[in-house]
C-alpha positions as protocol buffer text, in pm:
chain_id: "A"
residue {
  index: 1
  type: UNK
  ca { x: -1533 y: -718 z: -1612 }
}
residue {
  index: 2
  type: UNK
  ca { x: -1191 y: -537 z: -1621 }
}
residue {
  index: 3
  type: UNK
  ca { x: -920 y: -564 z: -1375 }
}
residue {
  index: 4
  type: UNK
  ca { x: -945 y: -276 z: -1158 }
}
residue {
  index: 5
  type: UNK
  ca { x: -866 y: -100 z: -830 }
}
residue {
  index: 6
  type: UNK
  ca { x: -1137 y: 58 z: -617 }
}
residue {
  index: 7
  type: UNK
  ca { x: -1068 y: 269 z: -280 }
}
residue {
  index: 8
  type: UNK
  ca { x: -1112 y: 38 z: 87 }
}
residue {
  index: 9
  type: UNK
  ca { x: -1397 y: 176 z: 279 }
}
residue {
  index: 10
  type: UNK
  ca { x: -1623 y: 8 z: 520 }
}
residue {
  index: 11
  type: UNK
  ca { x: -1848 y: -141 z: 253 }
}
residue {
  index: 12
  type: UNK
  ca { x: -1565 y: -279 z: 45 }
}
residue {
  index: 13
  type: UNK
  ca { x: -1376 y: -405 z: 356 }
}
residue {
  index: 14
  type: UNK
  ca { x: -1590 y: -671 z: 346 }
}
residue {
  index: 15
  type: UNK
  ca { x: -1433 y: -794 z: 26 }
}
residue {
  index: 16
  type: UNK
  ca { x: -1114 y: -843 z: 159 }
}
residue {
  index: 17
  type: UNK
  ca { x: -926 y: -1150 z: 346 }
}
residue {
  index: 18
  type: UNK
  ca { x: -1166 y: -1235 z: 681 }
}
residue {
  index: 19
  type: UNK
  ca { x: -861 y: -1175 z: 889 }
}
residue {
  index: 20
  type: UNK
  ca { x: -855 y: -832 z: 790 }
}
residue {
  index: 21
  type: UNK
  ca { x: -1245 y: -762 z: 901 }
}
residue {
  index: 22
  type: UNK
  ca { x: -1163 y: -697 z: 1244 }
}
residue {
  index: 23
  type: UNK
  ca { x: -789 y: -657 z: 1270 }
}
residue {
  index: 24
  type: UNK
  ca { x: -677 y: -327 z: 1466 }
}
residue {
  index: 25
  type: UNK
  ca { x: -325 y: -408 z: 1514 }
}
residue {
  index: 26
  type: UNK
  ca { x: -184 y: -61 z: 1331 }
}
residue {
  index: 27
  type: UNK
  ca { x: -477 y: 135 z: 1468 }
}
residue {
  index: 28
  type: UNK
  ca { x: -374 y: 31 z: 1848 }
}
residue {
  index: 29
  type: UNK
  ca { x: -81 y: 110 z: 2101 }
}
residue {
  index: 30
  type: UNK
  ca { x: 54 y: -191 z: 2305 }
}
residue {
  index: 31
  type: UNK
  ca { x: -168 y: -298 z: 2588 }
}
residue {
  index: 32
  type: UNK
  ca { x: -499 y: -87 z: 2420 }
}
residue {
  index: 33
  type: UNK
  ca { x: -757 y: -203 z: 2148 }
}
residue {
  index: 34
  type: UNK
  ca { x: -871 y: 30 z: 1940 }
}
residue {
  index: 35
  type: UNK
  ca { x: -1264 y: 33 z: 1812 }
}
residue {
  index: 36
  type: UNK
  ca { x: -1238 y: -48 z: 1464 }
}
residue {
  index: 37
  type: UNK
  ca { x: -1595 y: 101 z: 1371 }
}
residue {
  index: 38
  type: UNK
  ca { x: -1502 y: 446 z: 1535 }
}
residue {
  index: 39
  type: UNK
  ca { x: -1158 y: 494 z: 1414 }
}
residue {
  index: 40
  type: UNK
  ca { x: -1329 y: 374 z: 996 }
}
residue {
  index: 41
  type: UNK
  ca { x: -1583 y: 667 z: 1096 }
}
residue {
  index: 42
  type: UNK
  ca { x: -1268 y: 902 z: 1193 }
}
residue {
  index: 43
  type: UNK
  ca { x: -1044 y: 808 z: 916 }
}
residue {
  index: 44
  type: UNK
  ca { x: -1310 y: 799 z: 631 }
}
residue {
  index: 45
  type: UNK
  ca { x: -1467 y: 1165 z: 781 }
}
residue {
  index: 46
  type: UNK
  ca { x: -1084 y: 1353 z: 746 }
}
residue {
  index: 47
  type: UNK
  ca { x: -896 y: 1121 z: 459 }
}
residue {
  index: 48
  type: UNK
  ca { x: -1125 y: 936 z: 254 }
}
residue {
  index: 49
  type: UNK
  ca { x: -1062 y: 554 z: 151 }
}
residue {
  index: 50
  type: UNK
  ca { x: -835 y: 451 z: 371 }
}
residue {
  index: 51
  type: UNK
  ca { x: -655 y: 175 z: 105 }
}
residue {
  index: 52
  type: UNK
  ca { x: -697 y: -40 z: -194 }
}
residue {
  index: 53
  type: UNK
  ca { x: -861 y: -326 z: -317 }
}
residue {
  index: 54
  type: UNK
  ca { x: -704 y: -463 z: -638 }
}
residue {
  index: 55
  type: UNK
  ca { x: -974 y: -670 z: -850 }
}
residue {
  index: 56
  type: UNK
  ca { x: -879 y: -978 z: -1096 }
}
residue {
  index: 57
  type: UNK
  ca { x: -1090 y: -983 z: -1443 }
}
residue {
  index: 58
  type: UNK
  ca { x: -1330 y: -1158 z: -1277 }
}
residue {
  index: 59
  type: UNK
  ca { x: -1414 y: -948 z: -973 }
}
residue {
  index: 60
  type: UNK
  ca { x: -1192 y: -1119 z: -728 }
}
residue {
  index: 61
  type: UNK
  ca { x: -992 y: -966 z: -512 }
}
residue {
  index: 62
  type: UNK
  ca { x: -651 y: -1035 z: -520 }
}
residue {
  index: 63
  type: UNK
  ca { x: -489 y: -820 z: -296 }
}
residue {
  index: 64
  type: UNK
  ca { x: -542 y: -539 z: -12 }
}
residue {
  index: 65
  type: UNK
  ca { x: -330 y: -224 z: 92 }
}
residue {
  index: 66
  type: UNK
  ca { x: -389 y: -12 z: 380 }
}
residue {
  index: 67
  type: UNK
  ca { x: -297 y: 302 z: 384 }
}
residue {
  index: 68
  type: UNK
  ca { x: -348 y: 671 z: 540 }
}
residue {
  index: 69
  type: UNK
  ca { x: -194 y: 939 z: 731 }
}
residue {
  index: 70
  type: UNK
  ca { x: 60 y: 849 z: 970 }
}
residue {
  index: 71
  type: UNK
  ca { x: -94 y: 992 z: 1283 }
}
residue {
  index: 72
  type: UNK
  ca { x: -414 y: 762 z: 1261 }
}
residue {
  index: 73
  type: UNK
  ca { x: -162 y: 448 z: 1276 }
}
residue {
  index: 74
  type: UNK
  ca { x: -52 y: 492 z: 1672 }
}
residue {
  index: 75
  type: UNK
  ca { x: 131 y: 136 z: 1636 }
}
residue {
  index: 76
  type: UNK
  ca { x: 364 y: 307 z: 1361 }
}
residue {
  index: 77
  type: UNK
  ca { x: 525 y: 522 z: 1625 }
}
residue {
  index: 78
  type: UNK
  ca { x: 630 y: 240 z: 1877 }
}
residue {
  index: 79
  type: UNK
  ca { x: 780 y: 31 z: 1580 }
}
residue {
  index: 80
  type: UNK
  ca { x: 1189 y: 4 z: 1530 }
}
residue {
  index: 81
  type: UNK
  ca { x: 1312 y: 222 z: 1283 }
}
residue {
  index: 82
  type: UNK
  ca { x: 972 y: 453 z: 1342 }
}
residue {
  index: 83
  type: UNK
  ca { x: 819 y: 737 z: 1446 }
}
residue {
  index: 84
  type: UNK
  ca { x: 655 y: 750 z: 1078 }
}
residue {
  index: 85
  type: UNK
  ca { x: 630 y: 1158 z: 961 }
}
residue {
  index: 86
  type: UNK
  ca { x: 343 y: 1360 z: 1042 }
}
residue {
  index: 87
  type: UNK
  ca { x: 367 y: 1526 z: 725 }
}
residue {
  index: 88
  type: UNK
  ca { x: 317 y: 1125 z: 544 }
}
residue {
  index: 89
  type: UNK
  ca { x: 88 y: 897 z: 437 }
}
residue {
  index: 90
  type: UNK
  ca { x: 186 y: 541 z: 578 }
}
residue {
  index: 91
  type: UNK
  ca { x: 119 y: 213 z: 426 }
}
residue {
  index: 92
  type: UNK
  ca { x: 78 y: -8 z: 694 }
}
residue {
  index: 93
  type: UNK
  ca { x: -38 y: -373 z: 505 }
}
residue {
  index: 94
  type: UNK
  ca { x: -49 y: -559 z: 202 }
}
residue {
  index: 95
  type: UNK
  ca { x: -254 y: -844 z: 183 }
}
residue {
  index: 96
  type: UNK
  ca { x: -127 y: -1060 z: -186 }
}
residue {
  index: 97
  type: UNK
  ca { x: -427 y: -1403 z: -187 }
}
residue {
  index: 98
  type: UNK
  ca { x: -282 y: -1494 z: -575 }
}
residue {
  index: 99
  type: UNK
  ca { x: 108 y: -1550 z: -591 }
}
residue {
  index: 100
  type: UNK
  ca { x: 58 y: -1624 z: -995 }
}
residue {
  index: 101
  type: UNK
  ca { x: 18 y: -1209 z: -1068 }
}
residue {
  index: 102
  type: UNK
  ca { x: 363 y: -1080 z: -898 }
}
residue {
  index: 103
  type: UNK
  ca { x: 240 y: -720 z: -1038 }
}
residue {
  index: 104
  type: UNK
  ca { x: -55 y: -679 z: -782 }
}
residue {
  index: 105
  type: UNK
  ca { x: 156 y: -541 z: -540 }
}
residue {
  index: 106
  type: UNK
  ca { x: 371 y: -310 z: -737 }
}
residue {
  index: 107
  type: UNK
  ca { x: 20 y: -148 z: -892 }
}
residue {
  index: 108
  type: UNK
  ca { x: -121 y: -101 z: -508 }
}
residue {
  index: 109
  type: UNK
  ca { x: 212 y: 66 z: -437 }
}
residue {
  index: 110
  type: UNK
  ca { x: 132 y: 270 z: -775 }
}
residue {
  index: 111
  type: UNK
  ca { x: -245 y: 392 z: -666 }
}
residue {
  index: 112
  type: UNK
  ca { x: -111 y: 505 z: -275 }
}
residue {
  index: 113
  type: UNK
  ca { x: 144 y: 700 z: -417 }
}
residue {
  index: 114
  type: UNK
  ca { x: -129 y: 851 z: -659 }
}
residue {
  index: 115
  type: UNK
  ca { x: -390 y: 886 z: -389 }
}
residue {
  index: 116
  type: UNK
  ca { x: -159 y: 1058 z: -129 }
}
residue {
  index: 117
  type: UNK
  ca { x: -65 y: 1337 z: -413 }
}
residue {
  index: 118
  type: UNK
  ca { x: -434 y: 1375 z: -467 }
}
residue {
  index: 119
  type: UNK
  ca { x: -459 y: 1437 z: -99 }
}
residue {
  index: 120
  type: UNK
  ca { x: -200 y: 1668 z: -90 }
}
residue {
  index: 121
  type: UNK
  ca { x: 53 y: 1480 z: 147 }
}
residue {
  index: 122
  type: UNK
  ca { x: 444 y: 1534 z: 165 }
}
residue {
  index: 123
  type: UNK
  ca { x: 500 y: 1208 z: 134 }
}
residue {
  index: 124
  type: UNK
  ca { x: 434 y: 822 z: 161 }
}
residue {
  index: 125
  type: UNK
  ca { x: 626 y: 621 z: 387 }
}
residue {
  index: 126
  type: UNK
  ca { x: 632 y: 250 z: 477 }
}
residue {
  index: 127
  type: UNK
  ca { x: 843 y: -25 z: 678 }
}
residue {
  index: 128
  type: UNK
  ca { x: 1077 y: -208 z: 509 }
}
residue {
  index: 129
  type: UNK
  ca { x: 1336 y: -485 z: 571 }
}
residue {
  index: 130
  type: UNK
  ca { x: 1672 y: -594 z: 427 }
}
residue {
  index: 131
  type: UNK
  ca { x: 1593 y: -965 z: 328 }
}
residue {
  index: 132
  type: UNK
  ca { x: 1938 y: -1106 z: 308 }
}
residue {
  index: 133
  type: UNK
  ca { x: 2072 y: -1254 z: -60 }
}
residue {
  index: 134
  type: UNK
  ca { x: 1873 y: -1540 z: -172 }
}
residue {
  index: 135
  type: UNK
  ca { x: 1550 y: -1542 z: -1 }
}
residue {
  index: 136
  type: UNK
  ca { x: 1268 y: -1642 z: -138 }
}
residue {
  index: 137
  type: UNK
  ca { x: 1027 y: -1504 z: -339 }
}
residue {
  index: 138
  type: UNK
  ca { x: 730 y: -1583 z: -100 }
}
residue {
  index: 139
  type: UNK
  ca { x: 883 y: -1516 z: 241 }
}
residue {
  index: 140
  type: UNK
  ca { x: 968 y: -1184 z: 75 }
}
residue {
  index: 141
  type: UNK
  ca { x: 589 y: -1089 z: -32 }
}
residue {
  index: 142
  type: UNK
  ca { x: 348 y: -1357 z: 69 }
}
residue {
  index: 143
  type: UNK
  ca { x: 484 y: -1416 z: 445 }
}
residue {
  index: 144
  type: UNK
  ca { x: 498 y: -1124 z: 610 }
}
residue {
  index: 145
  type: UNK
  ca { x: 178 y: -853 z: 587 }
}
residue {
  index: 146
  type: UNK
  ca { x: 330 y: -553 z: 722 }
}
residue {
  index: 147
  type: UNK
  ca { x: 681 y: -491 z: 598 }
}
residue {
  index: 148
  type: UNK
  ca { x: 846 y: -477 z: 232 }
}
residue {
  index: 149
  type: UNK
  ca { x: 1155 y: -542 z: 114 }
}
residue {
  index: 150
  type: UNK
  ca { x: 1364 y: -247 z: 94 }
}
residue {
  index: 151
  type: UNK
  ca { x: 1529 y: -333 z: -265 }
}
residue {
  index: 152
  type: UNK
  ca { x: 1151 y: -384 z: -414 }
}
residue {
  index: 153
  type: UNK
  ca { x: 1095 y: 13 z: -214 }
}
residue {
  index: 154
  type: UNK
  ca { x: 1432 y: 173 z: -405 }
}
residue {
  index: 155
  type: UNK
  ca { x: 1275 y: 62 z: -709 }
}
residue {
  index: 156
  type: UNK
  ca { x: 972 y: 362 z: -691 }
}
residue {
  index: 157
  type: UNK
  ca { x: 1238 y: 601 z: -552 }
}
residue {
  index: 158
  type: UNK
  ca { x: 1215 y: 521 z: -101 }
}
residue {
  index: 159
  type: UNK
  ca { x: 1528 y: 603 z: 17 }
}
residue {
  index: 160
  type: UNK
  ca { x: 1594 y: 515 z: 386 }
}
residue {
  index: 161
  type: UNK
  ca { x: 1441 y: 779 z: 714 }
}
residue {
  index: 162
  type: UNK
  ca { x: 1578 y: 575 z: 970 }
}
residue {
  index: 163
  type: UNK
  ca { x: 1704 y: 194 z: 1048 }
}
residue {
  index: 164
  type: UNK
  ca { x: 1641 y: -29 z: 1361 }
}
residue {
  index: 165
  type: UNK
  ca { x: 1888 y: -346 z: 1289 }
}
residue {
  index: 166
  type: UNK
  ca { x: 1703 y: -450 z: 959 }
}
residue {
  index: 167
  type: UNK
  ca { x: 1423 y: -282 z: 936 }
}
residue {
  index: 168
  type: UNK
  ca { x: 1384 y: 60 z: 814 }
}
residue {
  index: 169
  type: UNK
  ca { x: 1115 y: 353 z: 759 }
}
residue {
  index: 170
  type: UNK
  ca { x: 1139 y: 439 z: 434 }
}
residue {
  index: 171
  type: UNK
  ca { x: 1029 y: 754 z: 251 }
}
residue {
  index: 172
  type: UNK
  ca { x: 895 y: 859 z: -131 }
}
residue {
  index: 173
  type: UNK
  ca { x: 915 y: 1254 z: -138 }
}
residue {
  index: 174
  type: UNK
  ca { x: 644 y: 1370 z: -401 }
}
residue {
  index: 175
  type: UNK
  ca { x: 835 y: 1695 z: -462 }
}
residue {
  index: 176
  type: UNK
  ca { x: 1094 y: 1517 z: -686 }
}
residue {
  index: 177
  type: UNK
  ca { x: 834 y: 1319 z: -887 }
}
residue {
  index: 178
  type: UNK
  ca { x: 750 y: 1424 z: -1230 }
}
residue {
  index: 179
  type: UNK
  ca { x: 398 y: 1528 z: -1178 }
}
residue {
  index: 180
  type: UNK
  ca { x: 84 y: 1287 z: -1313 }
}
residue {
  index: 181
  type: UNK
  ca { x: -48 y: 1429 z: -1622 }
}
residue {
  index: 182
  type: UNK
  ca { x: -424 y: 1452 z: -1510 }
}
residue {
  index: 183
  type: UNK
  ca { x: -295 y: 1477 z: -1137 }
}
residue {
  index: 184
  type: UNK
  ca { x: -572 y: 1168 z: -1018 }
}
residue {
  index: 185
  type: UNK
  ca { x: -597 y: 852 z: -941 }
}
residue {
  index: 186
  type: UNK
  ca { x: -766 y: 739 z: -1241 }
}
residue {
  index: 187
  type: UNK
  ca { x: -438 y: 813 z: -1483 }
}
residue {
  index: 188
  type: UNK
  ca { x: -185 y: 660 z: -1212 }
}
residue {
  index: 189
  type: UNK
  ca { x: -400 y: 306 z: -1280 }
}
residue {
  index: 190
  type: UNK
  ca { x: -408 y: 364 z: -1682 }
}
residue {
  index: 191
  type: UNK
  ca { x: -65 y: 378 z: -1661 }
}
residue {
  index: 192
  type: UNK
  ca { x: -33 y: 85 z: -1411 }
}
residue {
  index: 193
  type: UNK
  ca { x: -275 y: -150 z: -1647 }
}
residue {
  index: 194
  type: UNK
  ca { x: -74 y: -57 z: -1948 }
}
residue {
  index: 195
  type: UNK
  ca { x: 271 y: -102 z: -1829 }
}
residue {
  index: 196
  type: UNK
  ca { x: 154 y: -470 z: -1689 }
}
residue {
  index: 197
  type: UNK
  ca { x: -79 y: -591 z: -1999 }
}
residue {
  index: 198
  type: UNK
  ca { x: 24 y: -843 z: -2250 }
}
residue {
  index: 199
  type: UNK
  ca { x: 168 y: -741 z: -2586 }
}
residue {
  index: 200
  type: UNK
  ca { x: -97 y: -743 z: -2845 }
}
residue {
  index: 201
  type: UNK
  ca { x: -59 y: -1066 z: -3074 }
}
residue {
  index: 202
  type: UNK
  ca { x: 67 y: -952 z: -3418 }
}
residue {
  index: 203
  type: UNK
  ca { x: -222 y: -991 z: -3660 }
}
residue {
  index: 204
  type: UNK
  ca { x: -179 y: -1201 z: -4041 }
}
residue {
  index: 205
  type: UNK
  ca { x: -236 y: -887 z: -4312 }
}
């Protein structure tokens, strides 16, 4: 089995983290729970898969994104730094269970960008925060679920909406990107499995 990345739906939620099952913190406003089953029934009627799962080579998961437009996220508009765009699709999570394969998060970054093309949105947007000099590798991507750190962001092209003290909405415009030769998913993960595999070991003649 090859690593891969397959689209987060009701059926493949399952798969991911147990915490995650049930978890309608972005989907909520303060003081009101959302119904998760209604609002996967909304979200997968209009958008589609609502994330990512990213699979190891043997069929593990390894790490979770959530993702969609901005509007189905009410939390996102309460949030320092926010009101996310209504012209965006907002990540909202990343869930990283293997801190040996530092690339899982870069390649769900990779197939949200290439999904909300597909889909025809503006833009993506996300949270991020300034870590200050020095900070760890794992507070940075392993501690918190919800936010990113705005240097790892500049490196796909965010540039900064808004900023609340250290956090900031950030924002990828798709008009500037060189368009995806195909224009789907499928070549934005080609890409992302090539850039990250091993060299090939030079063969004896």
């Amino acid at each position: 089995m090859t690593t891969r990345i397959r689209g987060l739906t009701r059926l493949t939620l399952q798969e991911t983290p147990s915490v995650c099952h049930e978890c309608v913190w972005w989907q909520s406003k303060t003081g009101r729970r959302a119904n998760k089953d209604r609002w996967i029934d909304r979200t997968e009627g209009d958008f589609g898969p609502w994330g990512s799962l990213y699979y190891d080579d043997d069929g593990r998961v390894i790490g979770s994104m959530q993702y969609g437009p901005a509007q189905y996220f009410p939390r996102a508009f309460e949030l320092p730094a926010g009101p996310p765009s209504e012209d965006a699709v907002l990540v909202t999570c990343a869930y990283l269970l293997d801190r040996t394969s530092p690339w899982v998060l870069q390649s769900l970054f990779l197939a949200a960008i290439g999904e909300a093309r597909d889909k025809g949105a503006k833009a993506l947007e996300t949270f991020a925060y300034r870590y200050p000099e020095g900070e760890s590798q794992y507070e940075r991507f392993q501690v918190h679920k919800t936010i990113f750190p705005s240097d790892f962001l500049s490196d796909f092209g965010f540039r900064t909406v808004r900023t609340s003290g250290p956090v900031e909405l950030v924002r990828l415009e798709f008009g500037g990107l060189i368009p995806v030769a195909e224009g789907r998913r499928a070549k934005v993960l080609r890409l992302v499995r090539e850039a990250f595999s091993p060299a090939p070991v030079p063969q004896r003649p």
